[in-house]
C-alpha positions as CSV (number, residue, x, y, z in Angstrom):
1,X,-104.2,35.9,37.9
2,X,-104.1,36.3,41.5
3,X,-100.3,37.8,41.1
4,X,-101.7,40.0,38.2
5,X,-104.7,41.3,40.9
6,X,-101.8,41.7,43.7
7,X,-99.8,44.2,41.5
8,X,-103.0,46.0,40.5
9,X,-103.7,46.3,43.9
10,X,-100.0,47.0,45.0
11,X,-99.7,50.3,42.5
12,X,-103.3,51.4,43.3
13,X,-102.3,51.4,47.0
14,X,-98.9,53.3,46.3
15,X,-100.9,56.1,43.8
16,X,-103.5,56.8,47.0
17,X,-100.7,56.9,49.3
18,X,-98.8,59.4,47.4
19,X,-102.2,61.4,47.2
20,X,-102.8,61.2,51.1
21,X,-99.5,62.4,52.2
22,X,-100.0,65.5,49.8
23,X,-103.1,66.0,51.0
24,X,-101.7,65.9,54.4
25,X,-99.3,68.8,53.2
26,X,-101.6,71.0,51.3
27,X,-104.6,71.0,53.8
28,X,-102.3,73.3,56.1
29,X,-103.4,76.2,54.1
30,X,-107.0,77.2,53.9
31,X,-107.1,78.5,50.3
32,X,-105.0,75.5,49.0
33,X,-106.0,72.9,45.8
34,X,-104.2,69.2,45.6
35,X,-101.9,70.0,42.6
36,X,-98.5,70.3,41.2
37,X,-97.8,73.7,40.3
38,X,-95.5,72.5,37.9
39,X,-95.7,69.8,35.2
40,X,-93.1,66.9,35.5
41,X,-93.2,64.6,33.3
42,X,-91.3,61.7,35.8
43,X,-93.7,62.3,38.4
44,X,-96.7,61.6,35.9
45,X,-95.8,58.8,34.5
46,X,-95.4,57.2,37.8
47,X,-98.5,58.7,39.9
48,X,-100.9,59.6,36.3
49,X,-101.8,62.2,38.6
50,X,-103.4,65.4,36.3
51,X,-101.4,69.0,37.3
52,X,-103.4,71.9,37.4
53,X,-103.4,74.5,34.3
54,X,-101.5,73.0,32.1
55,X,-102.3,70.9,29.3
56,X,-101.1,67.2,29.4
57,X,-100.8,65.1,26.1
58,X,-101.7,61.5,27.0
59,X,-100.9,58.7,24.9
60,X,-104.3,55.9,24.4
61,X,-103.1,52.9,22.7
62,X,-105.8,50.9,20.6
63,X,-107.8,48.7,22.9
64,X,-106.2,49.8,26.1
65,X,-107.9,51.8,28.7
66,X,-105.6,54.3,29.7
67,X,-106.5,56.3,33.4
68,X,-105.1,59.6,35.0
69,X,-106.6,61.0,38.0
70,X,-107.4,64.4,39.8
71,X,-108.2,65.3,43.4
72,X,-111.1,67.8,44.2
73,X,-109.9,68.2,47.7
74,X,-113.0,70.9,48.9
75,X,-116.5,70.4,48.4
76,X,-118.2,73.0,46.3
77,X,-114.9,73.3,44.2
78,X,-115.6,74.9,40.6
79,X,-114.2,72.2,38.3
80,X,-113.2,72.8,34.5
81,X,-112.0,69.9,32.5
82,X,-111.4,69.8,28.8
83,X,-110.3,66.5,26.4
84,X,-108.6,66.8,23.0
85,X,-108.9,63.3,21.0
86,X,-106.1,63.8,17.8
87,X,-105.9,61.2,15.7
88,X,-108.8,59.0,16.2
89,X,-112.1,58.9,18.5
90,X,-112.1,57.9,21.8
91,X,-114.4,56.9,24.3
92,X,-113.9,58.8,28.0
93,X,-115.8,57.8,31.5
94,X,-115.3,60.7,34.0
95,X,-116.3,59.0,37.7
96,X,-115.9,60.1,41.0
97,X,-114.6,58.4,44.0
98,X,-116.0,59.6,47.0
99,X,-114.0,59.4,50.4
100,X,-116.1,60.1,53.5
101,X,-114.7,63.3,55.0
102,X,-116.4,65.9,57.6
103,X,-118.6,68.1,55.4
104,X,-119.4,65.9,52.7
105,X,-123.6,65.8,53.4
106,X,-123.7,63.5,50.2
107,X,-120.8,61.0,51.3
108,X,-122.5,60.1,55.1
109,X,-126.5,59.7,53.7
110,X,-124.3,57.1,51.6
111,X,-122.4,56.0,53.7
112,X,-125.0,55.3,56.4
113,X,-127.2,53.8,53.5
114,X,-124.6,51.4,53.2
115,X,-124.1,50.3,57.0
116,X,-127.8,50.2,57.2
117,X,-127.5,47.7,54.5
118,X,-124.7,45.6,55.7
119,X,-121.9,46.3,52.8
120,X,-119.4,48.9,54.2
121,X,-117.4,50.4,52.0
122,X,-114.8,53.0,52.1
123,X,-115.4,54.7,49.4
124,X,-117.9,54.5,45.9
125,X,-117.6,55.6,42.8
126,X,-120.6,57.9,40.5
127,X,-120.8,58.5,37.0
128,X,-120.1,62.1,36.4
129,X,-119.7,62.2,32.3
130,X,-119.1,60.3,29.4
131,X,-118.4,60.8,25.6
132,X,-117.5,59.2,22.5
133,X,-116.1,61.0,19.5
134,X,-112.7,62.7,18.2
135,X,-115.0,66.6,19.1
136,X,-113.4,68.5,21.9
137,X,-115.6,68.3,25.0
138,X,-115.6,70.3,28.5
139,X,-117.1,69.3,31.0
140,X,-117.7,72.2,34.2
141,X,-119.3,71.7,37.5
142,X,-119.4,75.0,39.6
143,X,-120.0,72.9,42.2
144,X,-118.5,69.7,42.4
145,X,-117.8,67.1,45.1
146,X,-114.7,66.5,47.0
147,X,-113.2,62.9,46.0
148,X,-111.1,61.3,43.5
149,X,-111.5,62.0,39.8
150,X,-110.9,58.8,37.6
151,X,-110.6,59.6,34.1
152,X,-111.0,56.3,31.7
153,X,-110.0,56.8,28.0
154,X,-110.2,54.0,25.4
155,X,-109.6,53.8,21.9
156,X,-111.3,51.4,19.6
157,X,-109.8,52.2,16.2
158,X,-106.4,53.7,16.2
159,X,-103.5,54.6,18.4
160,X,-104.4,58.2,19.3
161,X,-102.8,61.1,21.5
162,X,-105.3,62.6,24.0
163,X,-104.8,66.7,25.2
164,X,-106.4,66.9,28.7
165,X,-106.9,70.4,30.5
166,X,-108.0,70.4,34.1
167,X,-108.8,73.2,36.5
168,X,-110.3,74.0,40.1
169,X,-109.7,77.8,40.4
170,X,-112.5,79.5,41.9
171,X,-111.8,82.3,39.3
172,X,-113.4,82.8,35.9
173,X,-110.6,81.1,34.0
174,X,-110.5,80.6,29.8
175,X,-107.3,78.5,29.4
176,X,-109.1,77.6,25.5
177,X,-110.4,80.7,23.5
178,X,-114.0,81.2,23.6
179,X,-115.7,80.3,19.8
180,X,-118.3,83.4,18.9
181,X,-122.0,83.3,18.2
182,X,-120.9,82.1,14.7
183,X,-118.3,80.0,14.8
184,X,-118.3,79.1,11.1
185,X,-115.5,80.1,8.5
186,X,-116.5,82.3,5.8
187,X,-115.4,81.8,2.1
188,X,-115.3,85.4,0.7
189,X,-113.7,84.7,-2.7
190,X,-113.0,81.9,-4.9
191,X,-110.8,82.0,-8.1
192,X,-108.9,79.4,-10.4
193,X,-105.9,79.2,-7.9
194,X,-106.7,81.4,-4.6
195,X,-109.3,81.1,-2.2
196,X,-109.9,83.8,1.1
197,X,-111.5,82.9,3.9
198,X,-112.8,85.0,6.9
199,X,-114.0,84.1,10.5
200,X,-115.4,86.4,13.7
201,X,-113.1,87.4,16.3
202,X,-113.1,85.1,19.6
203,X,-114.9,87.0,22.1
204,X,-112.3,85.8,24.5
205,X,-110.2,88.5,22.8
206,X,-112.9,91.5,23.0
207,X,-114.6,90.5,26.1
208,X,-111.9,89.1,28.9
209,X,-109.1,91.1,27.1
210,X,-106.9,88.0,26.4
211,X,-104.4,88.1,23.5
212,X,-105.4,85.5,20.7
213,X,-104.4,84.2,17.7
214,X,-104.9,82.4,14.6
215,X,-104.0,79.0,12.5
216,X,-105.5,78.4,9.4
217,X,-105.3,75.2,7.3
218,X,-106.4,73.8,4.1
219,X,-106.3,70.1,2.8
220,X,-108.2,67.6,0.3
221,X,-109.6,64.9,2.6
222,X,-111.4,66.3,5.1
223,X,-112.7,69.0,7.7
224,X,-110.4,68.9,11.0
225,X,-112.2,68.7,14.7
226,X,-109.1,70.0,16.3
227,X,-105.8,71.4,15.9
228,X,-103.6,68.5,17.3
229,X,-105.4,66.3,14.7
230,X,-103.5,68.6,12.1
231,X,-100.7,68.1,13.7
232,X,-100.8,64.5,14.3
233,X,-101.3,64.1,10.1
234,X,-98.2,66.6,9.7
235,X,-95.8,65.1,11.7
236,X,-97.3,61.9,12.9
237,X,-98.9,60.6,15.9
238,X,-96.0,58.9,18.1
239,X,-96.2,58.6,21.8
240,X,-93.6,59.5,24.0
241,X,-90.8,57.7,25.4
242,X,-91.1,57.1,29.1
243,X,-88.4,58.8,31.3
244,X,-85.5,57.0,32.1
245,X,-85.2,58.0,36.2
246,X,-89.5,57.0,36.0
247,X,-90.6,53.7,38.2
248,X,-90.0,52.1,41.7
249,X,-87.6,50.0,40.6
250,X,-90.2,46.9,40.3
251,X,-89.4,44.1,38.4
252,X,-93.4,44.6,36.5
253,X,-92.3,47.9,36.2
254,X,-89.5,47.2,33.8
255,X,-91.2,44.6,31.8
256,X,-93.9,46.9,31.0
257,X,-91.9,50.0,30.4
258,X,-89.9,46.9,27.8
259,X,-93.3,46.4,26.5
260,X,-94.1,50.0,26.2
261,X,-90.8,50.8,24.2
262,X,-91.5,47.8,21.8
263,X,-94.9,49.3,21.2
264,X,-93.3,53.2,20.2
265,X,-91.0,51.7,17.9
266,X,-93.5,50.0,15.8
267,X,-95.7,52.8,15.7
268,X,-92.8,55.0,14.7
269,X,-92.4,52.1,12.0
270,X,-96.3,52.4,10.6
271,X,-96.5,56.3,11.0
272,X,-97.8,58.2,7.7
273,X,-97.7,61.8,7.4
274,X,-99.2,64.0,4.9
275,X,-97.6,66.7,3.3
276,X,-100.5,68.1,1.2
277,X,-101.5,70.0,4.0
278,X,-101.1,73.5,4.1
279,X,-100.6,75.0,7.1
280,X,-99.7,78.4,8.3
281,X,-100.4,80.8,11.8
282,X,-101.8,84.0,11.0
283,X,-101.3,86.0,13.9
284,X,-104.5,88.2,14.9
285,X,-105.8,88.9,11.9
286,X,-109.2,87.4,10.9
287,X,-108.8,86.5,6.8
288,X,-106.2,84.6,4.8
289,X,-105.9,84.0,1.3
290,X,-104.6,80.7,0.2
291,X,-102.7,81.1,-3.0
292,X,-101.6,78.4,-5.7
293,X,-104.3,76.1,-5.3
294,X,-105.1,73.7,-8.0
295,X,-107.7,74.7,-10.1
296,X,-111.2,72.6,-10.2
297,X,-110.5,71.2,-7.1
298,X,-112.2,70.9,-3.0
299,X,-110.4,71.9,-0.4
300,X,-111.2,72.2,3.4
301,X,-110.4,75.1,5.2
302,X,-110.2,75.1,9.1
303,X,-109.4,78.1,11.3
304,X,-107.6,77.4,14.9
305,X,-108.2,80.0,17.6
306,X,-105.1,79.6,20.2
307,X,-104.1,81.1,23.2
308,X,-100.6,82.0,23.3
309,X,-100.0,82.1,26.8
310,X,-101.5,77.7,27.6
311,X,-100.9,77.1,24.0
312,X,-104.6,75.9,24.2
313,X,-106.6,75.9,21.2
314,X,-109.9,75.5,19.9
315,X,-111.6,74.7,16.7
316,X,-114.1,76.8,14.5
317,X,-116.4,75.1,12.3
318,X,-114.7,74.7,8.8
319,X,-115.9,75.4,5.1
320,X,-115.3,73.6,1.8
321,X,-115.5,75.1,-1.5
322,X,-113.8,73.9,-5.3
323,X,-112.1,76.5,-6.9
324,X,-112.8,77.7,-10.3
325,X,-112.0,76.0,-13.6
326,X,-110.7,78.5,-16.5
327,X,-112.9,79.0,-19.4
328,X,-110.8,76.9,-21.8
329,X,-111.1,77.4,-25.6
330,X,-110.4,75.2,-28.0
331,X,-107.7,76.8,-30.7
332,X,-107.8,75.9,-34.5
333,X,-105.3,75.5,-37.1
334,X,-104.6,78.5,-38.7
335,X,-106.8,80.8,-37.1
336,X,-105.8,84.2,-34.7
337,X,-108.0,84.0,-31.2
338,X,-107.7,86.6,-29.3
339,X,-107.5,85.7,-25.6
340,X,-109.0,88.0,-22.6
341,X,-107.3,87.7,-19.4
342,X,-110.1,89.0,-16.6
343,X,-110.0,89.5,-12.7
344,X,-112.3,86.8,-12.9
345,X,-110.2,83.9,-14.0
346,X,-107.0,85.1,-12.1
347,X,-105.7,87.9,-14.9
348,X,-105.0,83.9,-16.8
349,X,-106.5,81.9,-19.6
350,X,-106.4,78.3,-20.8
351,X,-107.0,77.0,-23.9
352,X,-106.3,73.8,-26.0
353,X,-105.0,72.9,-29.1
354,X,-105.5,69.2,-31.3
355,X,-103.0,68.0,-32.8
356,X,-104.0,65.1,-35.2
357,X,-100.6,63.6,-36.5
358,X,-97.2,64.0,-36.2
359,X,-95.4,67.3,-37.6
360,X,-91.6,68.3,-37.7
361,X,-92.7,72.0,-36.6
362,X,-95.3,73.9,-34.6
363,X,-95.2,77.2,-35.1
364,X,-96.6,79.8,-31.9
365,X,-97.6,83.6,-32.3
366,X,-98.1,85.5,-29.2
367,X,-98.9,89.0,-29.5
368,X,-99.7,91.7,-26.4
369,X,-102.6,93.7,-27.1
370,X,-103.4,95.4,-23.9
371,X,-101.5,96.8,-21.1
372,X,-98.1,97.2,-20.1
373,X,-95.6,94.7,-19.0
374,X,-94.8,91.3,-20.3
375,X,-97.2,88.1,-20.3
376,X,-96.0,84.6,-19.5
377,X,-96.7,81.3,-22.0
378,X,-96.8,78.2,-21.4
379,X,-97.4,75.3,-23.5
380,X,-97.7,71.6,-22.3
381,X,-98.8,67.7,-23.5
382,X,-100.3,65.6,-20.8
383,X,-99.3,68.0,-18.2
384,X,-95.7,67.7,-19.2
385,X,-94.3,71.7,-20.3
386,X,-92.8,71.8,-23.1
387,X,-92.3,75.7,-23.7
388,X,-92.4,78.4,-21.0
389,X,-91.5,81.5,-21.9
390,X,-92.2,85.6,-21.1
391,X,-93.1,87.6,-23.9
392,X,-92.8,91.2,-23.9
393,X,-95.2,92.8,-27.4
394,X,-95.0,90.4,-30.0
395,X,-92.7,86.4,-30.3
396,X,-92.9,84.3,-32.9
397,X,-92.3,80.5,-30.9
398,X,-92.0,77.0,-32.5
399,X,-91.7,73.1,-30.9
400,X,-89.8,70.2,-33.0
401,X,-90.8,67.7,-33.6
402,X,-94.1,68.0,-32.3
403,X,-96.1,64.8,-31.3
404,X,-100.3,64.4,-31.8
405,X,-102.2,65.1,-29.2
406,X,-104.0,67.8,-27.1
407,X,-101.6,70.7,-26.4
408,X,-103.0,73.0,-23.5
409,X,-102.0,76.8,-23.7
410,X,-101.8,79.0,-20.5
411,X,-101.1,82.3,-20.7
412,X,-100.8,84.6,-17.7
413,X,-100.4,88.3,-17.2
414,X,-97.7,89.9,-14.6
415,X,-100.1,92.9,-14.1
416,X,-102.9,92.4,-12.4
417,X,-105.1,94.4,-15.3
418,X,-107.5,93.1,-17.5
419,X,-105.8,92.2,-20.5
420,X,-105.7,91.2,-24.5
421,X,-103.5,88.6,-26.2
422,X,-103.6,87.3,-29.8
423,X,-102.9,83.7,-30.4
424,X,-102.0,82.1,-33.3
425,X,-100.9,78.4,-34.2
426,X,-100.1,76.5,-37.2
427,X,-98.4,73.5,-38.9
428,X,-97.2,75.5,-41.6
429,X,-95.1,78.7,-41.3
430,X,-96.3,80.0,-44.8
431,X,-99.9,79.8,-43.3
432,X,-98.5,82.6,-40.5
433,X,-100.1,86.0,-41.5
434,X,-97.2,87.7,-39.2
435,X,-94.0,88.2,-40.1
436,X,-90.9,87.0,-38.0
437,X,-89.5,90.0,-36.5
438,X,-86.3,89.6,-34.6
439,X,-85.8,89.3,-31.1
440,X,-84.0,93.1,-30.9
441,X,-87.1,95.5,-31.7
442,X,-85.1,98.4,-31.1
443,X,-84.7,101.1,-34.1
444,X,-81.6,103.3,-33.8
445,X,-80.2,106.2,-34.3
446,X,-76.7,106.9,-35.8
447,X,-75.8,110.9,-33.7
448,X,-72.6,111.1,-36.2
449,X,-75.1,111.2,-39.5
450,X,-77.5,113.2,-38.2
451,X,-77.6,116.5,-40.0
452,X,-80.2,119.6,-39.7
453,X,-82.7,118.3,-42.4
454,X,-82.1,114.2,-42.0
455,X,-81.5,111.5,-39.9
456,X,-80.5,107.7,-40.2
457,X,-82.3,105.0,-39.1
458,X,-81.2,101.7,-37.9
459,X,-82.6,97.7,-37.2
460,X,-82.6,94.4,-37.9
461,X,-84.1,92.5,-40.4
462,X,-86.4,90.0,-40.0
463,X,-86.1,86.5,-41.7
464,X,-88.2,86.9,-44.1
465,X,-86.7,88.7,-47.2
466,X,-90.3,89.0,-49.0
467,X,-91.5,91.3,-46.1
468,X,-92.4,95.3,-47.0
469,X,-90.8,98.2,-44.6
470,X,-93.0,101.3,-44.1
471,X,-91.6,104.0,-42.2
472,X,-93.8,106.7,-40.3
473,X,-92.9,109.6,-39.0
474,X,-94.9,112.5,-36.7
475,X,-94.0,116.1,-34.7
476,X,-96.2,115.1,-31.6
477,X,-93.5,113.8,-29.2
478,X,-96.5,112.8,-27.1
479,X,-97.0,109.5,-29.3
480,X,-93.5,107.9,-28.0
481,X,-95.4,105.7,-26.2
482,X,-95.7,101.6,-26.2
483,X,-98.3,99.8,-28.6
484,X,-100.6,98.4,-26.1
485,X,-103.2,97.7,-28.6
486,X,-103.5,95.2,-31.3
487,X,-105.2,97.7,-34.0
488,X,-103.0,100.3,-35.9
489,X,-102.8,103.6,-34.3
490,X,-103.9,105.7,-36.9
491,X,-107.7,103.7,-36.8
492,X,-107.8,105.6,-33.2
493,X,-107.1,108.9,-34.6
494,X,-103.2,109.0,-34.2
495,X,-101.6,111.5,-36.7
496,X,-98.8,110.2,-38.3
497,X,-97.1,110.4,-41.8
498,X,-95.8,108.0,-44.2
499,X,-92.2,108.2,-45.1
500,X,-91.1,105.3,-47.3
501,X,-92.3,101.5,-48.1
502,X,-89.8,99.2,-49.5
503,X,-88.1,96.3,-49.3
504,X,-84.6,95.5,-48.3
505,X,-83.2,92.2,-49.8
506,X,-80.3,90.9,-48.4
507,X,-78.3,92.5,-51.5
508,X,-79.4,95.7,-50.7
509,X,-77.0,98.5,-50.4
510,X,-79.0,99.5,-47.6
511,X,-78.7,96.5,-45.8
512,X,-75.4,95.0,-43.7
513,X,-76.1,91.1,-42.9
514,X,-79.2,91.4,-40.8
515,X,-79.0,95.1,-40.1
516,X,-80.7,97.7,-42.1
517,X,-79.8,101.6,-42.3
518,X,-82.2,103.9,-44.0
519,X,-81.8,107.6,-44.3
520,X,-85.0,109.9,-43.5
521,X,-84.6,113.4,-45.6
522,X,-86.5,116.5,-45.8
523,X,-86.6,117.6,-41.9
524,X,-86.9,121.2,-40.3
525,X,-83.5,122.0,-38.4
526,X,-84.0,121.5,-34.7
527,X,-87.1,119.6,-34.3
528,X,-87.8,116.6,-32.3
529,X,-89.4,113.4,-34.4
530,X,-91.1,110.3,-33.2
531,X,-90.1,107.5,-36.0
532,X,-91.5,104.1,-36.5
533,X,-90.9,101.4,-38.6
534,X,-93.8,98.8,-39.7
535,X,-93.3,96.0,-41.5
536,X,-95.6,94.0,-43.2
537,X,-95.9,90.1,-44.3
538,X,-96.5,89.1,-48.3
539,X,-100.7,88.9,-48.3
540,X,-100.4,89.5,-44.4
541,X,-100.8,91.7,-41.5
542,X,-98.7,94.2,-40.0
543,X,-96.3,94.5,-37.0
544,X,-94.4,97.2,-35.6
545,X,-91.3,98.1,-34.4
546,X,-90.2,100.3,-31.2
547,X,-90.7,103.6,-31.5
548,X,-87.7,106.4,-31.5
549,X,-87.2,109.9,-31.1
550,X,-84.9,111.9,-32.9
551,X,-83.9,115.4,-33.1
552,X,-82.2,117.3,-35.9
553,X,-79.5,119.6,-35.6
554,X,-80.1,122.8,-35.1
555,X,-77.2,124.8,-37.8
556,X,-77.0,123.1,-41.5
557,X,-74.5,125.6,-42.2
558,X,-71.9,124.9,-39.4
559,X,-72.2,121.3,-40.2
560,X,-71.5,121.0,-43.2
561,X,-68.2,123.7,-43.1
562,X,-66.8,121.5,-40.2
563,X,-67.8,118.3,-42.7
């Protein structure tokens, strides 16, 4: 014990030296403060003497009261000093050392209080502040004392890194960002999958014209108090490793820097991080929108106002919100729902299916009713996808040997426009009241039989031989357009004319494999045609084919000499 108390006293000797014979140095100039004007991180760990304006992370192991100092050598000194708890509370003690020195009114009444008394002492401590928490705190004093600074930092729960900020300029100085009159983050919109928050400018930026900028972050636990805490549950809370050229050389000195080194590698050991946490700087704009979220769940959202120049931040209030759930319908067997996809849910919809037993086939039909570009399907069984596809107008889809359960649908448009999609399952393909069409939807046309009064027509089949044909044809060139409707065109006043309705069996001379030709007679020489080709399930509906546009030739005559 009394060895222990010697060393104690030994490096609290050697630390006040070191303090005296700067003070010594710097007290040749009028206007000067006792600090380094740059931070070295040797010279710390030896003296735990606080530089000025710049930000020092301190390490505060659990149950161990960890103290740096600062000097205040002029009385009346304006005094700033900030503490950043990241990973767990702490509990800080601010106190003052007084030394008597000429000036100090406050340090002789004491001081001649004391000889009065008896006890002379050479110096006393006071109380200046104390705290407990994981908040940021700053404590100012315009007019402080000249003395010693002790700052005592203690952890009770876990190891924790500690940012610590101190300044004496006589200037107005805002190393943090100021937080505005309301500090709290906005949520301006909430969908199934995106959420965008807002927050008020730092008036540090509009009022003392100092550049700052934004980081934003969103998580499932919790709101954060400051920004190191984020980073602390990113990357993990390790402390450093002391500096090899750091010490006296005493023999203590090496056993506790052994000590110290034992300590960081089992922390490195037990460090968690979390990598569910999104996080992203913004620059100087004051919104973000996080995207692909989970649907139906809280987040927090925190905002991070930083100063670019210190690297100094400061932390708005956060928000929490859950995002939306989609409406989700409940399909049944053998029955065509149609499927709105609205601004509202994310341009998306989700709906379920039951399947009670066991069936070698499930049969899909996804049909685009509304708007242009393709939609995206997906279908999945306890969250694992079994079918992801894109579909374009119309696609007949099918599973194998599909197992019971709940099947959830999810279907998705590209475009961000309100849109229309028919959706139709069942067990049985007969049941379907669509007919397969292939995947090629194209109809051509053959330029080498085209004559002045007659074209031919080209496509493929679809699978099903039972299926009836109609082809339509019309003079307005303005209806070559895309289908982007579910209801036949002629039911919205669309002129059009029917050619033919048949069927083509797969012995039919007009039909090569999968590929049927049909000739369209009775044409005026030299006019443009828009031609479509419908075809239409056994006691069923209708589907179409693209549309084409075809021109006759102008001179029968010419043609048919040269033929």
């Amino acid at each position: 014990m009394f060895l222990k108390s010697n060393m104690s006293s030994l490096v609290n000797c050697i630390v006040f030296v070191f303090i005296l014979c700067f003070m010594i140095e710097v007290s040749r100039e009028d206007n000067a403060n006792f600090f380094f004007k740059k931070f070295r991180p040797e010279v710390f760990y030896d003296n735990k003497v606080l530089p000025e304006d710049a930000e020092v992370r301190v390490f505060v192991f659990r149950d161990e009261v960890k103290k740096v100092f600062f000097l205040v050598e002029r009385e009346h000194s304006p005094l700033s000093l900030t503490i950043t708890p990241c990973s767990a509370p702490i509990q800080w003690k601010l106190s003052l050392r007084h030394f008597p020195v000429s000036g100090n009114q406050q340090g002789k009444d004491i001081q001649q209080n004391e000889i009065t008394s008896g006890d002379v002492a050479p110096s006393y401590s006071v109380l200046q502040a104390t705290y407990f928490g994981q908040e940021q705190r700053t404590y100012t004093n315009l007019n402080s004392y000249a003395g010693l600074y002790m700052l005592e930092m203690d952890s009770h729960g876990n190891d924790t890194s500690v940012k610590i900020f101190v300044s004496t300029k006589p200037e107005v100085h805002f190393p943090h960002p100021l937080l505005p009159s309301n500090p709290r983050v906005g949520i301006l919109k909430v969908r199934r999958n995106r959420v965008l928050i807002t927050w008020m400018i730092s008036p540090t930026e509009s009022e003392h014209n100092q550049v700052v900028e934004y980081c934003v972050s969103a998580n499932l636990r919790k709101s954060y108090k400051t920004q190191c805490e984020v980073d602390a549950d990113i990357n993990g809370d390790i402390p450093p490793t002391p500096p090899p050229w750091a010490g006296f050389g005493f023999w203590w000195e090496k056993l506790a820097r052994k000590k110290l080194l034992m300590k960081v590698r089992g922390i490195k050991k037990s460090v968690t991080v979390l990598d569910d946490i999104i996080y992203e700087c913004v620059g100087r704009k004051t919104w973000h929108m996080f995207r692909d979220l989970q649907e139906g769940t809280t987040y927090f959202f925190d905002v991070f106002s930083v100063n670019p120049v210190t690297n100094a931040s400061i932390a708005y209030l956060g928000a929490s919100t859950t995002t939306k759930v989609s409406k989700s319908g409940r399909i049944r067997d053998h029955s065509l729902t149609t499927l709105k996809l609205e601004e509202s849910d994310d341009f998306s919809s989700v709906s379920s299916y039951t399947l009670r037993q066991k069936t070698p086939v499930l049969y899909f039909f996804v049909r685009s009713c509304t708007g242009p570009g393709p939609v995206d399907f997906e279908v999945s069984l306890n969250r694992n996808v079994l079918l992801n596809t894109r579909v374009m107008s119309t696609e007949t889809l099918s599973i194998n040997d599909a197992l019971n359960g709940t099947y959830t649908f999810t279907v998705s448009s590209l475009v961000r426009q309100t849109r229309e999609v028919q959706l139709f399952v069942s067990r049985r393909y007969w049941k379907f009241p669509f007919p397969d069409l292939p995947k090629d939807k194209r109809i051509l046309v053959f330029d080498s039989l085209t004559t002045c009064d007659s074209v031919m027509l080209a496509w493929r089949a679809s699978s099903d031989d039972k299926v009836r044909y109609c082809i339509y044809q019309s003079n307005d060139t303005r209806n070559l357009m895309p289908l982007f409707t579910c209801e036949p065109k002629y039911e919205h006043g669309y002129n059009r004319e029917e050619v033919m309705c048949r069927r083509y069996n797969r012995y039919s001379r007009h039909r090569i494999q999968d590929l049927i030709m049909q000739k369209v007679k009775g044409l005026n020489p030299g006019n443009s045609y828009v031609f479509e080709v419908h075809v239409t399930k056994a006691r069923g509906n209708t589907l179409p084919y693209e549309q084409v546009l075809a021109t006759t030739r102008k001179h029968c005559t010419s043609y048919r000499r040269n033929r």
